[in-house]
C-alpha atoms as one frame of an Amber mdcrd trajectory, in Angstrom:
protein
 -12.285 -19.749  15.051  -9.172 -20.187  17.485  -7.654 -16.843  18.447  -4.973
 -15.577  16.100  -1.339 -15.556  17.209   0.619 -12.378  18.200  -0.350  -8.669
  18.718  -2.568  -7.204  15.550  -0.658  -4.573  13.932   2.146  -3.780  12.033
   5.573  -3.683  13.694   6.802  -0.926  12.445   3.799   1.429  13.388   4.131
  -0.293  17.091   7.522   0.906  17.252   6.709   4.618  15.216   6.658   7.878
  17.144   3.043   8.968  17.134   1.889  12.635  16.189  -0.484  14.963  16.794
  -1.467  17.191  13.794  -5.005  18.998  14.378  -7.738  18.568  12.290  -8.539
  20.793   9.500 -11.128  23.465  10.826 -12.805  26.699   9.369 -11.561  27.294
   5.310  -7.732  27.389   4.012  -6.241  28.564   1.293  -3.340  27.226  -0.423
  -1.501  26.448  -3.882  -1.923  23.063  -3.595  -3.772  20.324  -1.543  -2.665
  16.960  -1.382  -5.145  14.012   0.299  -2.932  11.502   1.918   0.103  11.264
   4.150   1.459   8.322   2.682   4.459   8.018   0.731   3.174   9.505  -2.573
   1.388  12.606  -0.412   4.193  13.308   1.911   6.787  13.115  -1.034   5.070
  15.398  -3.249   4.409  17.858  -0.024   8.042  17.842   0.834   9.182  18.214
  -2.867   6.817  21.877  -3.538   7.993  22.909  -0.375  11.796  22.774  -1.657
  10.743  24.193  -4.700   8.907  27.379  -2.623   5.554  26.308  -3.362   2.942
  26.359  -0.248   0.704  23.102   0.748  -1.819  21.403   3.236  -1.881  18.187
   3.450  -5.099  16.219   4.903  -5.187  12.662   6.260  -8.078  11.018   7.185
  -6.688   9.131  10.130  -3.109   9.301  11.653   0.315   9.234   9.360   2.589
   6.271   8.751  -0.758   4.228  10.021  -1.962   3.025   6.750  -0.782   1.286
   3.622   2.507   1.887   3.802   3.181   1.729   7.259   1.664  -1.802   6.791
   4.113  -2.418   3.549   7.284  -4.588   3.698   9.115  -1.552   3.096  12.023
  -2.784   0.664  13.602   0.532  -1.278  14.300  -1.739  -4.139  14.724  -1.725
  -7.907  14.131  -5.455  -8.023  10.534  -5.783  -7.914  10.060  -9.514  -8.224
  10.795 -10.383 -12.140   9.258  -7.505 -13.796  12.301  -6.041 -15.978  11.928
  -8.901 -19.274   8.809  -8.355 -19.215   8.117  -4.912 -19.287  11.104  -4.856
 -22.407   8.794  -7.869 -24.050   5.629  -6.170 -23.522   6.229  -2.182 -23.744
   9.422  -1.989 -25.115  12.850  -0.873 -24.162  12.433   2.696 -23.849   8.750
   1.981 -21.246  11.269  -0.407 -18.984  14.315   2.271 -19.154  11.846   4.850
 -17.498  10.633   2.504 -14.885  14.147   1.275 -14.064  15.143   4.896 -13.646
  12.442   6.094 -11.974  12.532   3.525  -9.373  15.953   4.439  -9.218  15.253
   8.009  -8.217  12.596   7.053  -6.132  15.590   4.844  -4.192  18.216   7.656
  -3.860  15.184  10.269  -3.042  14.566   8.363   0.163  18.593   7.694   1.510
  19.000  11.362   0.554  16.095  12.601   2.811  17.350  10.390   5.730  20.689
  11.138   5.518  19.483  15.392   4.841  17.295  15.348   7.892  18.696  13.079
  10.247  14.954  10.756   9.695  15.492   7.839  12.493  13.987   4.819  10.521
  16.397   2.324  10.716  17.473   2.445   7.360  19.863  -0.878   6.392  21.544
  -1.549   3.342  20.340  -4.741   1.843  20.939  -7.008  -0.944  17.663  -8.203
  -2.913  16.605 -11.497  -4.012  14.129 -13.463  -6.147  14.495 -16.731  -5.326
  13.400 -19.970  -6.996  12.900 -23.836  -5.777  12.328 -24.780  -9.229  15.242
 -25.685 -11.451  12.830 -25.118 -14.400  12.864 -21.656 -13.490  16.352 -20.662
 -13.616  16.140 -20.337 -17.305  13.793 -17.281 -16.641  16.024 -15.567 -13.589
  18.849 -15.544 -15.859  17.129 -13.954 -18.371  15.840 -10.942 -15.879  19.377
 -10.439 -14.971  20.121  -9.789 -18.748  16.822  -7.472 -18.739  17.995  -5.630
 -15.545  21.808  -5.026 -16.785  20.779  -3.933 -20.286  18.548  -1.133 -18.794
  21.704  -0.180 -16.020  20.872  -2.159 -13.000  23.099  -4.285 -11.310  22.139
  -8.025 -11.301  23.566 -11.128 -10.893  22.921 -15.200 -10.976  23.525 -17.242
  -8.081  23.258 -20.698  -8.083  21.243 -20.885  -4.630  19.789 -18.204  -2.384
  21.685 -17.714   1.002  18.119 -19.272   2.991  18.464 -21.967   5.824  16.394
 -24.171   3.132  17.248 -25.404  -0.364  16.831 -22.949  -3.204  17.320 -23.649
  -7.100  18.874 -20.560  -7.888  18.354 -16.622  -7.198  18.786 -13.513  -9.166
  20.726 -10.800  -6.785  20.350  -7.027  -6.742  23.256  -5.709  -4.657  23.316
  -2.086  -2.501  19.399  -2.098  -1.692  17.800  -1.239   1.486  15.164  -1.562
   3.966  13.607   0.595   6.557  10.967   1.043   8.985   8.176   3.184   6.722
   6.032   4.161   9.773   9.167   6.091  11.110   9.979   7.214   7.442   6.748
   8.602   7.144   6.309  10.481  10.527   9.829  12.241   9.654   8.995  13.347
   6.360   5.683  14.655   8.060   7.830  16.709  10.840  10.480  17.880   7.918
   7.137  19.367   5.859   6.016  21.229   8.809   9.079  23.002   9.439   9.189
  23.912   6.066   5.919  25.939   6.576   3.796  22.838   4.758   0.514  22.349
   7.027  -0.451  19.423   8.016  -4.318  18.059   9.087  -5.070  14.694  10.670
  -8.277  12.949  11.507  -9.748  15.235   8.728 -10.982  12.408   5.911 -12.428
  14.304   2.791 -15.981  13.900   1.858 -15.897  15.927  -1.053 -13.791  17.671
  -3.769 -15.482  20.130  -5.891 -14.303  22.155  -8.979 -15.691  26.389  -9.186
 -12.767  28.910  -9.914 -10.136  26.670  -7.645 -10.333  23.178  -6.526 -12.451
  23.283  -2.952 -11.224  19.997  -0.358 -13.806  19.808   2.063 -13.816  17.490
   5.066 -16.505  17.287   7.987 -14.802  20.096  10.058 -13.499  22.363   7.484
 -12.313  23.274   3.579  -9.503  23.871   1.692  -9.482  26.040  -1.643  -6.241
  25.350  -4.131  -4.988  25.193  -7.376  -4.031  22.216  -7.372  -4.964  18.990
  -5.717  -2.931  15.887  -5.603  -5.546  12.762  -4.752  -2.655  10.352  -2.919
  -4.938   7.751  -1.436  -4.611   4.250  -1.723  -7.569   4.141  -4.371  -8.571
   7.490  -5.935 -11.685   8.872  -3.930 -12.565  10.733  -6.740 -10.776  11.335
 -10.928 -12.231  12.840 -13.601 -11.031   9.332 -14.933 -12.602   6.325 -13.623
  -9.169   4.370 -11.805 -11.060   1.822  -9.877 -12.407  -0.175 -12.833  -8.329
  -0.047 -14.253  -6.803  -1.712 -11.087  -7.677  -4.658  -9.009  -7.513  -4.531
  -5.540  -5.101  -7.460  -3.863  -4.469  -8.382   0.037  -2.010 -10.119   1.403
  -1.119 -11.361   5.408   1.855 -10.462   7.070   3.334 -11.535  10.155   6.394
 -10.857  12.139   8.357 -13.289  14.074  10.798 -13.102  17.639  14.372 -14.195
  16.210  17.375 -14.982  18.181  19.888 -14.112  15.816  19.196 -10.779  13.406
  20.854 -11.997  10.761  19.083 -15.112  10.507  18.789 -14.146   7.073  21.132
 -11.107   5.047  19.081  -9.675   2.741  15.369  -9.025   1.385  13.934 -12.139
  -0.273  10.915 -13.105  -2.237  10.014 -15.898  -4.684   9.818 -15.955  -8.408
   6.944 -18.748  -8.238   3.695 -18.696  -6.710   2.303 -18.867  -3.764   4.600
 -15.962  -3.048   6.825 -15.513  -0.101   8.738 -12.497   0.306  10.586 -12.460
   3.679  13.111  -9.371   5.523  14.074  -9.162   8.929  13.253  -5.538  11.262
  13.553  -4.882  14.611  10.605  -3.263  16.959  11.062  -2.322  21.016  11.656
  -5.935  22.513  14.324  -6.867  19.830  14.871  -8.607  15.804  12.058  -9.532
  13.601  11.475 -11.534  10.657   9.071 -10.403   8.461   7.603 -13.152   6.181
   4.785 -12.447   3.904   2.244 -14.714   2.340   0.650 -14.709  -1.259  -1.965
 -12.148  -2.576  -5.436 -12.447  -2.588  -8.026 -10.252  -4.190  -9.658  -8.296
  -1.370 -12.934  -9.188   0.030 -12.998 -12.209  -1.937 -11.672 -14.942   0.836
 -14.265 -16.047   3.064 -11.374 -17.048   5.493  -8.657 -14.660   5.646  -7.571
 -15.918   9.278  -6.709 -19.369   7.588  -4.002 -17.602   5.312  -2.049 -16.405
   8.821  -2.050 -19.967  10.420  -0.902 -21.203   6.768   1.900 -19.053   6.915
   3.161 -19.722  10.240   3.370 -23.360   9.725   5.332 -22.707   6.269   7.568
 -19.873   8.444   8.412 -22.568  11.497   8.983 -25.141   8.652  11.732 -23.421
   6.611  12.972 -21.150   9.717  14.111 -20.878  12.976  11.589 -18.578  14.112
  10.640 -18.290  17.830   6.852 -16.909  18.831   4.623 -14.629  16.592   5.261
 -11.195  17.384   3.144  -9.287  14.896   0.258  -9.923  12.455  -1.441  -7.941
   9.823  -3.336  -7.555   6.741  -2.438  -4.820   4.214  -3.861  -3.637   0.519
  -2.528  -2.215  -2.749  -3.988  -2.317  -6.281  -2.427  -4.387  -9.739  -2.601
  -2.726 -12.815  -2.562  -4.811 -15.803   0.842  -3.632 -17.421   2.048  -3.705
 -13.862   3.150   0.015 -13.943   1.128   2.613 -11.773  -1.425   5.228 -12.574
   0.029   8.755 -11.906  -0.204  12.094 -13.110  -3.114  14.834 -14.327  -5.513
  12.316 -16.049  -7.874  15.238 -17.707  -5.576  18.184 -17.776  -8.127  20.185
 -20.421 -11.274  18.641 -18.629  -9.864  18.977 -14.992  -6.330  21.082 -14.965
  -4.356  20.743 -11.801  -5.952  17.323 -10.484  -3.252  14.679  -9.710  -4.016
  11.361  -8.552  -1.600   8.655  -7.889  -2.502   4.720  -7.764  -2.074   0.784
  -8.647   1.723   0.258  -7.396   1.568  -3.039  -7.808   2.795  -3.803  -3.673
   5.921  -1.863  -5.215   4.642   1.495  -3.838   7.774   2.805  -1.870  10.130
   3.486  -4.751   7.423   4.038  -7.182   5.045   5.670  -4.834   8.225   8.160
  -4.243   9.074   8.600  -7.814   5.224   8.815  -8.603   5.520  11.956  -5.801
   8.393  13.405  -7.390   7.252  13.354 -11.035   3.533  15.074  -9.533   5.459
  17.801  -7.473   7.606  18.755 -10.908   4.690  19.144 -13.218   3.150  21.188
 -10.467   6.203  23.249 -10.273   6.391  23.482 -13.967   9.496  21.537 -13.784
  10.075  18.588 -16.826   9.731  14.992 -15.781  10.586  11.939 -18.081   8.157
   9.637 -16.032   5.045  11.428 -16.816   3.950   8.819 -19.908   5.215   5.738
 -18.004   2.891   6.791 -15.395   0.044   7.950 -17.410  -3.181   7.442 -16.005
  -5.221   7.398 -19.383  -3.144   4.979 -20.348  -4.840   2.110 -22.400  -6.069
  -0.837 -20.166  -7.999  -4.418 -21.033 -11.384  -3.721 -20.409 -11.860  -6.590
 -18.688  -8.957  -6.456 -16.480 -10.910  -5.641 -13.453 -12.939  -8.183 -11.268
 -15.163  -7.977  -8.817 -17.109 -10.353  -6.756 -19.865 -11.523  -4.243 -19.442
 -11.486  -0.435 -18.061 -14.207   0.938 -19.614 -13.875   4.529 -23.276 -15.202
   3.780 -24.573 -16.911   6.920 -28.662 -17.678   7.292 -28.822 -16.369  11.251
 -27.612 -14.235  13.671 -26.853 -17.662  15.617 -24.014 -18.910  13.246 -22.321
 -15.960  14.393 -19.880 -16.665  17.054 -18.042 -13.386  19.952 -15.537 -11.358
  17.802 -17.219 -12.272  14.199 -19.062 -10.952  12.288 -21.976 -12.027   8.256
 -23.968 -11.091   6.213 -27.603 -11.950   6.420 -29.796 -11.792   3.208 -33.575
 -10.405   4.269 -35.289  -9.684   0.808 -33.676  -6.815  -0.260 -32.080  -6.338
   2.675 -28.491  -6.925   3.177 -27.638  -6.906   6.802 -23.610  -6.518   7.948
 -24.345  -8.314  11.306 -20.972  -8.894  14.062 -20.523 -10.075  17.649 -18.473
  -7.961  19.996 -16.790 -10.280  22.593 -19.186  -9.624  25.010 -21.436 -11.357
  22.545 -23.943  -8.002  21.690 -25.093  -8.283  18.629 -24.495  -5.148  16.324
 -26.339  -4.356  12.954 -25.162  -2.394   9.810 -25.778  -2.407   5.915 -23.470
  -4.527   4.239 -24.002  -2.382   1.422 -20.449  -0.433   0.082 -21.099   3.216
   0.178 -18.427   3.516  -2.995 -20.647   1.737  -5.478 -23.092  -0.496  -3.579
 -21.499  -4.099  -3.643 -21.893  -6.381  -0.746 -19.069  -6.332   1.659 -17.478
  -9.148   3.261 -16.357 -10.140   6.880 -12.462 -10.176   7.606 -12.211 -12.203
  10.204  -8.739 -11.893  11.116  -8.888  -8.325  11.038 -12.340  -8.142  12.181
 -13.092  -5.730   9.054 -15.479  -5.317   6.300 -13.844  -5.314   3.074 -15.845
  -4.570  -0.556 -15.263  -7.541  -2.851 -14.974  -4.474  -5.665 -12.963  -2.110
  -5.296 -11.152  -2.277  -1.795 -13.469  -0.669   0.484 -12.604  -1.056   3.814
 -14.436  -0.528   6.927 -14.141  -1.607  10.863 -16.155  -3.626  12.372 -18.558
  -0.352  13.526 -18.644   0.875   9.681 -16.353   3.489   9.654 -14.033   3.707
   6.806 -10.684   2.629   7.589  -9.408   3.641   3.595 -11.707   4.280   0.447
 -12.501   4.463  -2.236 -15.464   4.936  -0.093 -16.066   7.773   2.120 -18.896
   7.449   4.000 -19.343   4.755   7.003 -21.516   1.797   6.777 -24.647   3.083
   8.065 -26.681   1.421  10.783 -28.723  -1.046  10.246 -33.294  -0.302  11.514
């Protein structure tokens, strides 16, 4: 495989102050423990602490480093063309609540910044879903209708304003972008002056229920009454969420532009294969951002194929200079399209939150989705706690897993940098190359559930074909479900 354009890693972490929060150690006691210093965990930390109410937080690896310092990071009610359908398939009243809870999640963000002085480069931004099929005009128009009945601004155009032809575009104006990275480690130094604690490099291996919930991680534990699960996917519910969502990928890269308005706005495409493009700046100058289409994760045998695909399309429709940045990032689809928040056994479990399935929406609703947990833990009323429900019903047969896609018959077909799968009897061997060439050995078996990972090898991780596992090239878990490493292979 030919080495992969531009630096690995997202440009707005490269460009993010980094921090230094020390690990959780000995026991803690507080009213409420949230896991996860992404938007949902930081939001609902920051929110209790307004309302008086104490918290830890606990991150497994370093803030604004994960999920959504890997996101596009559009604060946006326009979430592709969502609005008809969720009036078609849930009803007015279902699509009202997401509008305005997206809505809140918005103004919740530009009222931090603005509150706390939060450096992020925060830009206001029209939004557009664009088409280059005249047959789909028909269906923009009627979003715009959906969006205006349920108080959003929206509007028709007849084109998109792209250096390439477009068929039409629906417009959301007075959006915005930012650098989430930045966002995030703001909010993080805002919650510790507000008394909130803060623990990094402390991944949780365990939450148990006796009189009060008990967090423990491998240096220490936390006792509360309350504890808000705000990982990607739920490491642990009293209600099963990973057989209710299905985990999706997608590449990213960012390109060197010579002009930073190249394009004015934040775009993305009503048909598939999706392309959702924004520009962003990092320390050597303007970006643009251009994403490429989902694909369920651990289930492409040649994720490095989908980056090369995307430059040529990026250097074919725009005047893009040399790859800057490249990355892979992960969310999880629901089938309704509307994420899993709240208590999900409140008589079976009282006081366990978890928050998931944002659809690669997660920065308005992931906010909201922090605001609405942080109310019903203050006792405070919250009209987004049934659009949100996790017990919601689901098709049973939404979810789907697969096989790995990394099967090779040697160590030999294994080439410096990569890494497969051997098969040995009941034996499934995780086998990769460091450039040096030494061969390395570890189960390829996921620790969340047992299915057989498969080799990124454009990220150079492991990644479960199930439920979103995913691990480094050593084993360690880079995000869960799973908790425990990939063990070594004797």
């Amino acid at each position: 495989m030919h080495r992969l354009p531009g630096k690995p890693g997202s440009c707005w972490t490269g460009t993010a102050e980094g921090t230094g929060y020390p690990p959780l150690e000995g026991s803690a006691h507080a009213e409420t423990v949230v896991v996860g210093a992404g938007i949902v965990g930081l939001t609902t930390a920051l929110r209790l602490l307004e309302a008086g109410r104490p918290v830890i937080v606990v991150e497994a690896l370093r803030i604004g480093r994960q999920v959504t310092g890997r996101s596009t990071a559009k604060i946006t009610t326009q979430h592709r063309l969502i609005y008809r359908d969720l009036i078609d398939s849930l009803g007015f009243d279902r699509a009202r609540d997401y509008a305005q809870a997206n809505s809140a999640g918005a103004e919740q963000i530009k009222r931090w910044i603005a509150e706390h002085g939060i450096g992020c480069d925060l830009e206001t931004k029209p939004a557009y879903a664009y088409t280059q099929d005249p047959a789909l005009r028909a269906r923009i128009a009627a979003e715009a209708d959906a969006a205006r009945q349920l108080g959003l601004a929206a509007e028709v155009l007849d084109s998109a304003p792209l250096p390439f032809d477009t068929a039409g575009a629906l417009r959301f104006p007075d959006q915005a972008q930012f650098n989430p990275a930045r966002y995030l480690t703001g909010l993080a130094t805002v919650v510790e002056a507000l008394g909130g604690q803060i623990h990094e490099n402390s991944r949780v291996q365990a939450i148990d229920e006796a009189s009060r919930w008990r967090v423990a991680t491998d240096g220490g534990t936390v006792e509360a009454g309350n504890v808000v699960v705000a990982t990607n996917m739920s490491i642990k519910s009293p209600v099963d969420m990973s057989g209710r969502t299905q985990p999706r990928s997608h590449v990213a890269m960012a390109f060197r532009i010579d002009d930073p308005l190249v394009i004015d706005g934040m775009f993305i495409t009503v048909e598939e294969p999706t392309r959702s493009l924004r520009t962003g700046r990092d320390a050597d100058g303007p970006l643009l951002v251009a994403l490429g289409p989902h694909f369920a994760t651990g289930q492409d045998g040649n994720v490095a194929s989908r980056f090369a695909e995307l430059q040529g399309w990026a250097r074919t429709h725009l005047p893009v200079r040399k790859v800057a940045w490249r990355w892979c990032n992960e969310d999880y689809d629901t089938a309704d399209r509307i994420a899993y928040a709240g208590e999900p056994a409140p008589e079976k479990a009282p006081g366990f939150h978890v928050a998931t399935g944002f659809n690669a929406w997660g920065i308005t609703n992931g906010t909201a989705a922090g605001l609405m947990i942080a109310d019903r833990i203050a006792g405070r009323p919250c009209p987004w706690t049934a659009l949100y429900d996790p017990t919601r019903p689901y098709p049973e047969d939404f979810h789907k897993s697969g096989d790995s896609q990394s099967i090779v018959s040697s160590p030999d077909e294994i080439a410096p940098g990569q890494g497969g799968v051997i098969m040995r009897g009941e034996d499934k061997i995780a086998a990769w190359r460091d450039e040096a060439g030494t061969l390395s050995l570890l189960s390829a078996t996921c620790t969340h559930k047992g299915c057989t990972v498969t080799w990124n090898n454009a990220d150079r991780t492991w990644d479960c074909p199930c439920h979103g596992s995913i691990f480094a090239a050593d084993g360690t878990v880079i995000h869960g479900p799973a908790k425990e490493p990939l063990p070594n292979f004797e």
